[in-house]
C-alpha positions as CSV (number, residue, x, y, z in Angstrom):
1,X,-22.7,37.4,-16.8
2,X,-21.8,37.2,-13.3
3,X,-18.1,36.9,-12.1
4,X,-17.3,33.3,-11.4
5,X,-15.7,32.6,-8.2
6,X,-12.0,31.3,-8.2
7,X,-12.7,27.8,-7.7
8,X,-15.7,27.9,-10.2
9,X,-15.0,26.2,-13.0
10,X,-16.0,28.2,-16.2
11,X,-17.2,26.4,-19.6
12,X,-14.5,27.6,-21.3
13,X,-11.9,26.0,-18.7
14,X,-14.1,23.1,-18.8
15,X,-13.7,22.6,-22.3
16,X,-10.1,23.0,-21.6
17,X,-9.9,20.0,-18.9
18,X,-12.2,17.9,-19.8
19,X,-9.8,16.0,-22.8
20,X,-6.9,15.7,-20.2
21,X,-9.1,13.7,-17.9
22,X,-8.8,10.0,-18.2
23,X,-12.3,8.8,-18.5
24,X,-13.7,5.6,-16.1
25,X,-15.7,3.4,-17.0
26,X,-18.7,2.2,-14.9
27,X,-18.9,-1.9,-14.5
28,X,-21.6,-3.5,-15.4
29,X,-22.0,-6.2,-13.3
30,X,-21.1,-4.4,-9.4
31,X,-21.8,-1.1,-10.4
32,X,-21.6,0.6,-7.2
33,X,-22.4,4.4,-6.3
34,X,-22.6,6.9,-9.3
35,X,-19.0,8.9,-9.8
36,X,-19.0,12.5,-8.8
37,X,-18.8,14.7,-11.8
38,X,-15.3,15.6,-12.5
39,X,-16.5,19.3,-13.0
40,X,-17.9,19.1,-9.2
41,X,-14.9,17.3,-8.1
42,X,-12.5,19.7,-9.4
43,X,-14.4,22.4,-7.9
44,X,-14.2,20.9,-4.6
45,X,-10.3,20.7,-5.8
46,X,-10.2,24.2,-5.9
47,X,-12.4,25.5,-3.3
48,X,-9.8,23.5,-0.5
49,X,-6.9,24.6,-2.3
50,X,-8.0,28.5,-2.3
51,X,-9.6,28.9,1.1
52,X,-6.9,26.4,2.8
53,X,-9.1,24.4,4.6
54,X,-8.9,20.8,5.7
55,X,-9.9,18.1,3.4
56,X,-12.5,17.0,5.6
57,X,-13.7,20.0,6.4
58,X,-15.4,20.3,2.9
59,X,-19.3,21.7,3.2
60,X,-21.4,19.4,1.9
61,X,-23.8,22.4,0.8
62,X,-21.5,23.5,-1.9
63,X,-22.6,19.9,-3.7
64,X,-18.9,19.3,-4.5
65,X,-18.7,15.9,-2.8
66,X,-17.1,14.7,0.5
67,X,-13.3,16.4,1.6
68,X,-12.0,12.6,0.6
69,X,-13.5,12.0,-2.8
70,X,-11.9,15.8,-3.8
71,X,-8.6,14.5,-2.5
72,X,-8.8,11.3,-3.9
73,X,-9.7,12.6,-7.4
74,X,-6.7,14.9,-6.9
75,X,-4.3,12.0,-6.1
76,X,-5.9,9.9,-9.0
77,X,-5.1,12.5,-11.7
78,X,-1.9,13.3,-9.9
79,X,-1.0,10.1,-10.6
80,X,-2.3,10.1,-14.0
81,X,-0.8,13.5,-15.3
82,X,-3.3,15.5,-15.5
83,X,-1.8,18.6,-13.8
84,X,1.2,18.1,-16.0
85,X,-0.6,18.3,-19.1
86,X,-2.8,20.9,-18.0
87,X,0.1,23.1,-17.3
88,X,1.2,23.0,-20.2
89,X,-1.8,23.0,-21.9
90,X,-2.2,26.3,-20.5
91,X,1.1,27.7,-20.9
92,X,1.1,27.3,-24.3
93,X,-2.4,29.2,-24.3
94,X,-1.0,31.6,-22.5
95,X,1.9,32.2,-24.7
96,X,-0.3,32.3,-27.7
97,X,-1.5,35.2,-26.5
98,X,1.2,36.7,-25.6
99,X,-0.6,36.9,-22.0
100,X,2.3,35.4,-19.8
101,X,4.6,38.6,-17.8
102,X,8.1,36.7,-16.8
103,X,9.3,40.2,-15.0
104,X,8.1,38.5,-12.0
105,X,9.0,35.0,-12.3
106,X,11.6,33.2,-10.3
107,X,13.2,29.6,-10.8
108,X,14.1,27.9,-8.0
109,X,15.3,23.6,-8.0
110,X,11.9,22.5,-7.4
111,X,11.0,23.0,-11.0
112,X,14.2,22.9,-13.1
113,X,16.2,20.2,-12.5
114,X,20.4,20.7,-12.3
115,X,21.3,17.8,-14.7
116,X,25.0,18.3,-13.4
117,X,24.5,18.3,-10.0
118,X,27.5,19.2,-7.8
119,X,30.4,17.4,-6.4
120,X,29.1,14.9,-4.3
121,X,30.4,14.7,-0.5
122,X,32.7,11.7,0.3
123,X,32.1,9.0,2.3
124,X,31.8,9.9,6.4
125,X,34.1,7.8,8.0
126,X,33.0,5.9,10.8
127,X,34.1,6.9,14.5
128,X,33.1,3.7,15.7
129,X,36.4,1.2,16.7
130,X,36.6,-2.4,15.6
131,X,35.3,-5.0,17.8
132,X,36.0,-5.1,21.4
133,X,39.2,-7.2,22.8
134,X,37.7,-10.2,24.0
135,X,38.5,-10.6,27.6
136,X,37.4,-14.5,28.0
């Protein structure tokens, strides 16, 4: 079997994915242009997301769509919560098989939220005066 590259998509991830997905449906009056695969699409995901290269500098040779349909699928299931599910789709996996290694793991506030919060500041006051003495 050959080694998959890291923004392949195995079947096994696929398989994975694939229920998380929210599924469009094609109208059947205005059709328009085919949908990407979500498979491609999430490749093209990947591929811009590992090598750090513009959105719009996607190659078309790689069959993974245009730089904007990749980043437009991404916002779509952003908004969706498909990133959120698969998370935790995949922790849990993970934790099944006793596969996750927290000796390295850090928490910071972008991922757990302090309920609590701190004191917050008061009110600045203003340095401005009051209205000018009229002089009329």
């Amino acid at each position: 079997m050959a080694k998959l590259k890291p923004w392949e998509v195995s079947d096994e991830l696929r398989a994975v994915i694939e229920p998380l997905v929210p599924q469009r449906q094609r109208r059947f009056r205005h059709p328009g242009r085919k949908r990407l695969d979500d498979r491609l699409a999430l490749q093209g995901i990947l591929f811009v997301l590992h090598t750090g290269i513009a959105w719009e500098h996607l190659p078309q040779e790689l069959g993974y769509g245009s730089g904007m349909t990749c980043w437009r699928r991404l916002a779509e299931w952003n908004a969706s919560g498909v990133w959120q599910r698969l998370h935790e789709v995949l922790l849990d996996r993970l934790r099944a098989a006793d596969a996750l290694d927290f000796s390295r793991a850090a928490v910071d506030s972008s991922q757990i939220r302090a309920l609590k919060g701190g004191r917050r500041p008061a009110r600045p006051r203003s340095i401005e005066g009051g209205p000018a003495a009229s002089i009329t």
